[in-house]
Biopython code that builds the backbone (N, CA, C, O; Angstrom):
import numpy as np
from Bio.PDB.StructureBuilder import StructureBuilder

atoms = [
    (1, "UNK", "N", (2.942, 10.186, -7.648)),
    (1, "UNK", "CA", (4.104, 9.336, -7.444)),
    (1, "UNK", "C", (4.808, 9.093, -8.774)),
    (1, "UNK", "O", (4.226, 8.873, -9.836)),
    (2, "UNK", "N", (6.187, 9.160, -8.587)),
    (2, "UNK", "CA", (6.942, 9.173, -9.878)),
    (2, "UNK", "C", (6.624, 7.499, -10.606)),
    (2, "UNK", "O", (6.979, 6.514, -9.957)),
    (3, "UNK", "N", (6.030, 7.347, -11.795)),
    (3, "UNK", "CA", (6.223, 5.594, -12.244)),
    (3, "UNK", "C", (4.957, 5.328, -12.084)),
    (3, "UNK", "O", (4.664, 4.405, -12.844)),
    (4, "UNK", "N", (3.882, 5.747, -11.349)),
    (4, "UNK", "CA", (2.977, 4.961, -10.499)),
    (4, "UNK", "C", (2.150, 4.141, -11.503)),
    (4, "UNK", "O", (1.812, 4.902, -12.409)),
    (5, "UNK", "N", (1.694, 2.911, -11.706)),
    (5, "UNK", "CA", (1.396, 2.371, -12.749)),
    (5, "UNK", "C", (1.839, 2.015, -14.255)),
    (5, "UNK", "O", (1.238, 1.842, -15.315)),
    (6, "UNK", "N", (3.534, 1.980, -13.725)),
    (6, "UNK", "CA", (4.034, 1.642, -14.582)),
    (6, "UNK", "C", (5.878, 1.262, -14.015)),
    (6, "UNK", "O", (6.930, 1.590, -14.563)),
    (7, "UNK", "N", (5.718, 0.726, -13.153)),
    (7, "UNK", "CA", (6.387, -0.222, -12.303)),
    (7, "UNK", "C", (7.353, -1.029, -13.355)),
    (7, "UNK", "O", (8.570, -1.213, -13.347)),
    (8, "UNK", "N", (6.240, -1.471, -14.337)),
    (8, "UNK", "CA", (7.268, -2.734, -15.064)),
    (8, "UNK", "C", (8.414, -2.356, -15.811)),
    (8, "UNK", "O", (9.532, -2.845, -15.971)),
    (9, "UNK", "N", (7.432, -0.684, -16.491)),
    (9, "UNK", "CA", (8.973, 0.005, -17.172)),
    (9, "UNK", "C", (9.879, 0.941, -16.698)),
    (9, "UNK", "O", (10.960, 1.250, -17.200)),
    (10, "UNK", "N", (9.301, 1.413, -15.590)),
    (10, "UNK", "CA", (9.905, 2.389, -15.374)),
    (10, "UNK", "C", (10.935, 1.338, -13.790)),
    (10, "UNK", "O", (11.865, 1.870, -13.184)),
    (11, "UNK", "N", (10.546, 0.232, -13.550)),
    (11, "UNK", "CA", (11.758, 0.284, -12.072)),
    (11, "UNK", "C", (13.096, -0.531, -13.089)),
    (11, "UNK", "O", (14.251, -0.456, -12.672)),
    (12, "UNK", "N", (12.835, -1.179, -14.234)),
    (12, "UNK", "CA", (14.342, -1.496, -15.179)),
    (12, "UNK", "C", (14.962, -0.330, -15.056)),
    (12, "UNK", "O", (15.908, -0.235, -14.275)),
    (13, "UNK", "N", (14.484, 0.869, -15.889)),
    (13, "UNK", "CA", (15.239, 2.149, -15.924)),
    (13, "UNK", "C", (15.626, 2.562, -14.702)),
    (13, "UNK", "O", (16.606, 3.253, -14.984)),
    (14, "UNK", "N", (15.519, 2.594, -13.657)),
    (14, "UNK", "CA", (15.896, 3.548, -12.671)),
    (14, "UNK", "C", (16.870, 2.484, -11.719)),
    (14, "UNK", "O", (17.566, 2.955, -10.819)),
    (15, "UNK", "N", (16.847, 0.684, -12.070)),
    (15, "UNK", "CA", (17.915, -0.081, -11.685)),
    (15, "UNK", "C", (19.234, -0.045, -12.180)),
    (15, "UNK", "O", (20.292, -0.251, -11.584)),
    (16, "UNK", "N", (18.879, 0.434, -14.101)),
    (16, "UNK", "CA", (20.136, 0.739, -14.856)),
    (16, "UNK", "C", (20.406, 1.836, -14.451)),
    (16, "UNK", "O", (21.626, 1.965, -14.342)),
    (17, "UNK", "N", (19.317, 3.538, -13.901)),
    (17, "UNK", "CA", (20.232, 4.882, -13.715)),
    (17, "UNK", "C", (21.016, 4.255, -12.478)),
    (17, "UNK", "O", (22.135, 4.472, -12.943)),
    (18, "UNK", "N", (21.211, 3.800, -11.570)),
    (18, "UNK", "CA", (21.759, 3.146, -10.268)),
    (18, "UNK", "C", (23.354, 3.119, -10.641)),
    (18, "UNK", "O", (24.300, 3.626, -10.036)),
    (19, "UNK", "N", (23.322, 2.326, -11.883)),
    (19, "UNK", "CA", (24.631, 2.163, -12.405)),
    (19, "UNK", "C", (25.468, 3.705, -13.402)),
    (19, "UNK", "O", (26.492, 3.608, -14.079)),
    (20, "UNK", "N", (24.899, 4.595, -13.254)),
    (20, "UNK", "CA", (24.895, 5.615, -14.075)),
    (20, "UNK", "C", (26.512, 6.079, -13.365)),
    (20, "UNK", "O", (26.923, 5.845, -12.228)),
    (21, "UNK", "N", (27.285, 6.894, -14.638)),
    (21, "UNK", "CA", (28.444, 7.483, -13.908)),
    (21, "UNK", "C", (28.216, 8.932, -12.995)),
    (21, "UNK", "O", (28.812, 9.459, -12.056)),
    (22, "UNK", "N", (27.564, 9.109, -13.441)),
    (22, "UNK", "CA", (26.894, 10.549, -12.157)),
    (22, "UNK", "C", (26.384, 9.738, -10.920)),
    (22, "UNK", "O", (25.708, 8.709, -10.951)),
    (23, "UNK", "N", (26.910, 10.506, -9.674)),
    (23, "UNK", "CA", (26.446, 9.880, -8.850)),
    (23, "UNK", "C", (25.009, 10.539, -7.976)),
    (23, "UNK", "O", (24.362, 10.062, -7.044)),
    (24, "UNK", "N", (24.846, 12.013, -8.848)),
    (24, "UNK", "CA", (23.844, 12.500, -8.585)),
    (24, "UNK", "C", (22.271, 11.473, -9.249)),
    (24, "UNK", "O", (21.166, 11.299, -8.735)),
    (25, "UNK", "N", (22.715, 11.109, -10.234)),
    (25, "UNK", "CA", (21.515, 10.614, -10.770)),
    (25, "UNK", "C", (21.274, 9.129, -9.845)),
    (25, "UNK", "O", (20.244, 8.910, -9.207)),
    (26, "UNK", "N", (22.426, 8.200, -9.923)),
    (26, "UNK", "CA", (22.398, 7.143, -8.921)),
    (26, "UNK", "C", (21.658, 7.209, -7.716)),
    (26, "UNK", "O", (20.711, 6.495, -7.384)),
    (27, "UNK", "N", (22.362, 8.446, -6.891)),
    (27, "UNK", "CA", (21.673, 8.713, -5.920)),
    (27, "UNK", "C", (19.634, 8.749, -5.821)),
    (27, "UNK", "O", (18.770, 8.150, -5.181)),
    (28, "UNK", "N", (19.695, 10.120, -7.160)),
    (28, "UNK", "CA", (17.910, 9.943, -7.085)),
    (28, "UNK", "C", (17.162, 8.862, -7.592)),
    (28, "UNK", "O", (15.964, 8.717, -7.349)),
    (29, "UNK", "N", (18.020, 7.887, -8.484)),
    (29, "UNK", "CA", (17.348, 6.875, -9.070)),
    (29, "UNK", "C", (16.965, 5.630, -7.446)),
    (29, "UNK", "O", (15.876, 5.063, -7.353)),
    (30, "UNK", "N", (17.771, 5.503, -6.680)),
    (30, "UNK", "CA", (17.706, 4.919, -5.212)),
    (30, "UNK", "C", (16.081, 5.556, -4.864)),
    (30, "UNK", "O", (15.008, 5.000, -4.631)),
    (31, "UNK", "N", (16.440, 6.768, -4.945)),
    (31, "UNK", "CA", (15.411, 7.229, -3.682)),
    (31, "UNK", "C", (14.204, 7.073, -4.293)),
    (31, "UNK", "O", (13.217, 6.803, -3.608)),
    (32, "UNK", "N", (14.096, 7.249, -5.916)),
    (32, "UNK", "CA", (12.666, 6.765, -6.934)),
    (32, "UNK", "C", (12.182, 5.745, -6.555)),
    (32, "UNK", "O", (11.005, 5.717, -6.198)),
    (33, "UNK", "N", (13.348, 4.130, -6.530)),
    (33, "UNK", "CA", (12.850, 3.177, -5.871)),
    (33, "UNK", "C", (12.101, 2.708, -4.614)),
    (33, "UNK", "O", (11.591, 1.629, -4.313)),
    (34, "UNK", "N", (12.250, 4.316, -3.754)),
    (34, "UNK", "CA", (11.619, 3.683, -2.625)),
    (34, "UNK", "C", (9.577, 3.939, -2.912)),
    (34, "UNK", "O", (8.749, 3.321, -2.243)),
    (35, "UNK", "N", (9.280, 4.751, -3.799)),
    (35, "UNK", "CA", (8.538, 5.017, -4.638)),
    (35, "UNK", "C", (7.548, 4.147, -5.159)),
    (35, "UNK", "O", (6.340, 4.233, -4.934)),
    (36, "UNK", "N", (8.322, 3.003, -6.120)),
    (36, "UNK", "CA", (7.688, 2.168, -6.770)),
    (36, "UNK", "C", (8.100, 0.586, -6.488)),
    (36, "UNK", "O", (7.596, -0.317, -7.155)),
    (37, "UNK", "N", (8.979, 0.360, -5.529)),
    (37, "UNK", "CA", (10.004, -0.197, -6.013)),
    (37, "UNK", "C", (9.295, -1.822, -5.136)),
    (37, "UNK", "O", (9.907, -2.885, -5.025)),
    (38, "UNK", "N", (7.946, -1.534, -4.658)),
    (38, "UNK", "CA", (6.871, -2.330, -4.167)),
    (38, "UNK", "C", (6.708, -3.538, -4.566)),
    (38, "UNK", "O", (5.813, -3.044, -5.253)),
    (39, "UNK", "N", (6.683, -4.570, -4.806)),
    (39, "UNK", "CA", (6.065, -5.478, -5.961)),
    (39, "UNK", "C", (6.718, -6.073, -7.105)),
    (39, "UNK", "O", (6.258, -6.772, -8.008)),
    (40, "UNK", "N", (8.190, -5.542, -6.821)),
    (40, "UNK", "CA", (9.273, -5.816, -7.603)),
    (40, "UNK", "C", (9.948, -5.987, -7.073)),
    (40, "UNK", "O", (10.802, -5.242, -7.552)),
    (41, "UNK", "N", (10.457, -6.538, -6.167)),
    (41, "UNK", "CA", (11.253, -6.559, -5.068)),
    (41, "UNK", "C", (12.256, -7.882, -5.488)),
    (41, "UNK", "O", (13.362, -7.921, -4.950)),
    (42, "UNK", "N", (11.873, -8.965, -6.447)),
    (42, "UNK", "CA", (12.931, -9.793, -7.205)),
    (42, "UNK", "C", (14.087, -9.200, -7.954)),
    (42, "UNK", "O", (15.145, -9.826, -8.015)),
    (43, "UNK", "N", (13.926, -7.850, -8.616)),
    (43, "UNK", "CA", (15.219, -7.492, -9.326)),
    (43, "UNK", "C", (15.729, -5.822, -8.242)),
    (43, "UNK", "O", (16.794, -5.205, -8.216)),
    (44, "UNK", "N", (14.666, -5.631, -7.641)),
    (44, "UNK", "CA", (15.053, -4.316, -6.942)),
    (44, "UNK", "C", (16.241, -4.686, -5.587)),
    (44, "UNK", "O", (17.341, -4.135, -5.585)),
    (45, "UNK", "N", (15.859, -5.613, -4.555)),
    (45, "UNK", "CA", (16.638, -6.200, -4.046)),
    (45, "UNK", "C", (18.223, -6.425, -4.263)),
    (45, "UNK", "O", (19.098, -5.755, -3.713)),
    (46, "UNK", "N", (18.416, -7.407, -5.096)),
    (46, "UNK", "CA", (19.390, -7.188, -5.780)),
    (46, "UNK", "C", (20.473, -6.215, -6.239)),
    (46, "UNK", "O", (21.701, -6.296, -6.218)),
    (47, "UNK", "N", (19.332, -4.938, -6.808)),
    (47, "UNK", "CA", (20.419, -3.979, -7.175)),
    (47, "UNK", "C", (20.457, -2.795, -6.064)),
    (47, "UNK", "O", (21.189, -1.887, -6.457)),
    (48, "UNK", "N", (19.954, -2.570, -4.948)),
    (48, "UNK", "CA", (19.860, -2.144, -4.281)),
    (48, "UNK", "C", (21.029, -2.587, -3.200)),
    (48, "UNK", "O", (21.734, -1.702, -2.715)),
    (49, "UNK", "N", (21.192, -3.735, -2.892)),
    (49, "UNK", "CA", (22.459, -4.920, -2.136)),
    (49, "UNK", "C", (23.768, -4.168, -3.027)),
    (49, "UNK", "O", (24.880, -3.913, -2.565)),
    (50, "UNK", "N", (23.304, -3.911, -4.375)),
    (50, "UNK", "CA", (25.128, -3.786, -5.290)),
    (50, "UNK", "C", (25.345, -2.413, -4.511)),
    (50, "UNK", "O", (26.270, -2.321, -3.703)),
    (51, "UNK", "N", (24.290, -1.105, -4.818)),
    (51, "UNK", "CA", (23.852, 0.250, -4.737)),
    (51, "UNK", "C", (25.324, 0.211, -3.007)),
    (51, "UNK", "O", (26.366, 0.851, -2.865)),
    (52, "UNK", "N", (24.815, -0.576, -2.310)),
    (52, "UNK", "CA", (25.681, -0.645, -0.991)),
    (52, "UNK", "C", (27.130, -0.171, -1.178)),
    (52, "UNK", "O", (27.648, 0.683, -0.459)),
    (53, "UNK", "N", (27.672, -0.716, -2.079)),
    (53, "UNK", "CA", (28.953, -0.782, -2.130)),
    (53, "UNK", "C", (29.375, 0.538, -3.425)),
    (53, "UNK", "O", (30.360, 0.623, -4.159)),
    (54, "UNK", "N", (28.422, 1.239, -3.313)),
    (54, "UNK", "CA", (28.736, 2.430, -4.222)),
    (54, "UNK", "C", (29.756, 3.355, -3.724)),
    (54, "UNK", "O", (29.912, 3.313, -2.503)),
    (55, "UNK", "N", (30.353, 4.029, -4.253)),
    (55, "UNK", "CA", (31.754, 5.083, -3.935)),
    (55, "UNK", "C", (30.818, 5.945, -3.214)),
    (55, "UNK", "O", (31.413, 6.304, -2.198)),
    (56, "UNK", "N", (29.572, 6.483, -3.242)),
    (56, "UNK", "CA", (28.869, 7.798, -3.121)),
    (56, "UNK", "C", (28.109, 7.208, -1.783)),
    (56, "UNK", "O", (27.370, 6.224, -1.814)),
    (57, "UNK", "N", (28.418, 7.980, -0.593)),
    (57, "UNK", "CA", (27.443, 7.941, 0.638)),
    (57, "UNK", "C", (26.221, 8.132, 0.016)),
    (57, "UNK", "O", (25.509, 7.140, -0.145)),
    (58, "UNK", "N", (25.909, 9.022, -0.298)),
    (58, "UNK", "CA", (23.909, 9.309, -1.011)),
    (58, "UNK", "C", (23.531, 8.285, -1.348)),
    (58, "UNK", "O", (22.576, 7.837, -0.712)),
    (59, "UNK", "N", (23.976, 7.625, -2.249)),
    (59, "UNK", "CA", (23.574, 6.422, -3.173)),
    (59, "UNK", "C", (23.787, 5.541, -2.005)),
    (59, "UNK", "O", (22.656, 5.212, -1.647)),
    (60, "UNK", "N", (24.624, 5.017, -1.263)),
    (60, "UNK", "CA", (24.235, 4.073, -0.039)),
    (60, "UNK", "C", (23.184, 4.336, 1.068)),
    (60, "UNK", "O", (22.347, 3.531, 1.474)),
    (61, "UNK", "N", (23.326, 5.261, 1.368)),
    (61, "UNK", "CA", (22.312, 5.682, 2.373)),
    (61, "UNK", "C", (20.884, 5.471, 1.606)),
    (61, "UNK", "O", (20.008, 4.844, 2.202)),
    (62, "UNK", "N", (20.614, 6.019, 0.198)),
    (62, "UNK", "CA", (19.326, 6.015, 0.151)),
    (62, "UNK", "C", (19.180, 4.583, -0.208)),
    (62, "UNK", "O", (18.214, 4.060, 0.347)),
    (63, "UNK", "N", (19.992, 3.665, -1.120)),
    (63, "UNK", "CA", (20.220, 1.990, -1.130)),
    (63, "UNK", "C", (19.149, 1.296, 0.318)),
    (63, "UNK", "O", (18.235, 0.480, 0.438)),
    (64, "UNK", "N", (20.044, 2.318, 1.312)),
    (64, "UNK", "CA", (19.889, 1.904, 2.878)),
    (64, "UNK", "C", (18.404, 1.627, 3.141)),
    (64, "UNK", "O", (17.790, 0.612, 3.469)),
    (65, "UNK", "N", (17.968, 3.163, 2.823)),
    (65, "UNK", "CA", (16.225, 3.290, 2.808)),
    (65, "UNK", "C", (15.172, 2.575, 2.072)),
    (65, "UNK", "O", (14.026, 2.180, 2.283)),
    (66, "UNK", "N", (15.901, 2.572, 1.270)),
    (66, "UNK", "CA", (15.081, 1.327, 0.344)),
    (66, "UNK", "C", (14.926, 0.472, 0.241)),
    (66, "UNK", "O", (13.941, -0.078, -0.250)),
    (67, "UNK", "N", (15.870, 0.031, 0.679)),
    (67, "UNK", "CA", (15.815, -1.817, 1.428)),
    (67, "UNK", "C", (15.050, -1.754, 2.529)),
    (67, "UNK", "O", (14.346, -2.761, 2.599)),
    (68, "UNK", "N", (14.810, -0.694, 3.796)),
    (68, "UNK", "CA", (14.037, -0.669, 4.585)),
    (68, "UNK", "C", (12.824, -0.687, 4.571)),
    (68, "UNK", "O", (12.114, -0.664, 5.576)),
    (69, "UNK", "N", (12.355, -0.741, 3.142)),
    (69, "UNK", "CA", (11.003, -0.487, 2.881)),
    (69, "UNK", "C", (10.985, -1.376, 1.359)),
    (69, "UNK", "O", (9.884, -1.119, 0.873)),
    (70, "UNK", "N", (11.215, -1.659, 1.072)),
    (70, "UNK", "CA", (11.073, -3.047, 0.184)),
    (70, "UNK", "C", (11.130, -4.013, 0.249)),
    (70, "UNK", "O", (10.548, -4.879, -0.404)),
    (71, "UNK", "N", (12.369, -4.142, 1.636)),
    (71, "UNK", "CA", (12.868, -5.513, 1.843)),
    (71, "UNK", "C", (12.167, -5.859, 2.949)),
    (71, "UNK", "O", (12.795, -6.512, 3.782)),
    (72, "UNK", "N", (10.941, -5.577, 3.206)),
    (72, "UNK", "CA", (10.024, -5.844, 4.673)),
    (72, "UNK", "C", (9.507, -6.898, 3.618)),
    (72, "UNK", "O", (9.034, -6.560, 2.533)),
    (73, "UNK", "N", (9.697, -8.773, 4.216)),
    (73, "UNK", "CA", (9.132, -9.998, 4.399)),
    (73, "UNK", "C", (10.107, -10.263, 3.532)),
    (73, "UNK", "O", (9.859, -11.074, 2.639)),
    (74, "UNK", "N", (11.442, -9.634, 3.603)),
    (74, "UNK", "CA", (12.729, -10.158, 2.801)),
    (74, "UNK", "C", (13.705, -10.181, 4.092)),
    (74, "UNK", "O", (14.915, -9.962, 4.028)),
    (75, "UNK", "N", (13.120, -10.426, 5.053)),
    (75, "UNK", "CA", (14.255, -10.236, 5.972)),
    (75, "UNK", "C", (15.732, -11.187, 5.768)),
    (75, "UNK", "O", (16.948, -10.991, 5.788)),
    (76, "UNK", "N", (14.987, -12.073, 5.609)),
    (76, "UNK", "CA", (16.281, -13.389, 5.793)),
    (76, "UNK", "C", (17.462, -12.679, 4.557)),
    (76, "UNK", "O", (18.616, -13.107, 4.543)),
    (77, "UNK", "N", (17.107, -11.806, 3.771)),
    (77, "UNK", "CA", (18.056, -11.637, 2.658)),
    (77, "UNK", "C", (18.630, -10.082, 2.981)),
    (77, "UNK", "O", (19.769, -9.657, 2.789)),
    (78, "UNK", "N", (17.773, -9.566, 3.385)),
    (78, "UNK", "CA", (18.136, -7.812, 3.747)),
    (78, "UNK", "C", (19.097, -7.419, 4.772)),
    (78, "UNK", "O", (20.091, -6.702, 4.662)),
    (79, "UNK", "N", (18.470, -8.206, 6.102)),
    (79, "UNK", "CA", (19.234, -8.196, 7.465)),
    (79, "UNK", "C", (20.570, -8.334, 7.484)),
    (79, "UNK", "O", (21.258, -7.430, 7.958)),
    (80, "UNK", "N", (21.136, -9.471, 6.979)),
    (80, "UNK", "CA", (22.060, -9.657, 6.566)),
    (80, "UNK", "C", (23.058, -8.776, 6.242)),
    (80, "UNK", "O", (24.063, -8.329, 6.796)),
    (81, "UNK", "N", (22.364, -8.622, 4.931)),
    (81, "UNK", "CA", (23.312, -7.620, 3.897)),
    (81, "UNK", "C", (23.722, -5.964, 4.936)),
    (81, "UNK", "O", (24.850, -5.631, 5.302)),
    (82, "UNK", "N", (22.263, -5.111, 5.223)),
    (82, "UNK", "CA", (22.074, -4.477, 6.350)),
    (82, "UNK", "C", (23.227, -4.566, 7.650)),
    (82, "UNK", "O", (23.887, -3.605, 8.046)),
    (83, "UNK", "N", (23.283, -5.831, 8.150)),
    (83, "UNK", "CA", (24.203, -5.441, 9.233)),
    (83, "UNK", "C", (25.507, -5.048, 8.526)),
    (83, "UNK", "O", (26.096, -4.046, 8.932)),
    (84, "UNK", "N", (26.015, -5.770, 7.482)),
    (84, "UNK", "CA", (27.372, -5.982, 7.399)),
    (84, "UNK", "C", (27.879, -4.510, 6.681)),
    (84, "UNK", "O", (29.017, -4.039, 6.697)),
    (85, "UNK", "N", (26.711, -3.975, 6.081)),
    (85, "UNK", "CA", (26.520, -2.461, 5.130)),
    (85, "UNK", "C", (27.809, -1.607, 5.929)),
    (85, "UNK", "O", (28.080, -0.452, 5.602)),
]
sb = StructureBuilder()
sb.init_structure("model")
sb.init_model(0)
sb.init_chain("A")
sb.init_seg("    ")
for serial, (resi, resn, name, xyz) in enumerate(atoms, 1):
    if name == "N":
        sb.init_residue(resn, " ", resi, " ")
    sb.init_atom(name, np.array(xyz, "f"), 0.0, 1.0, " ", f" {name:<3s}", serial, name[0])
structure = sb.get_structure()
């Protein structure tokens, strides 16, 4: 697994590639998160909700997936965001 045991440094980096001007990298930095993105779910959340409103379908869709699987016992904050996506 890409990160695996090293969560603390590696999910900052892949919240900042999110913001990257390539939207190829944005895109895979999303889908890394679904990866590690476990146990961090205070700053991943968050940038994952912004990831939504990205110009690039990829980067939303995989945003999409990752909230589906991070944001499980985040409902009250995910659902939300989720329907209105």
């Amino acid at each position: 697994k890409v990160g695996a045991g090293h969560g603390d440094i590696v999910v900052p980096a892949l919240i900042n590639a999110l913001k990257d001007s390539d939207s190829w990298v944005r895109s895979k930095a999303a889908k890394a998160l679904y990866s590690i993105g476990l146990g961090h779910q205070d700053i991943v959340i968050p940038a994952l909700i912004n990831a939504l409103k990205d110009s690039d379908s990829w980067v939303r869709r995989g945003a999409v997936k990752v909230l589906g699987k991070v944001g499980a016992g985040h409902g009250d904050i995910v659902v939300p965001v989720l329907i209105n996506a």
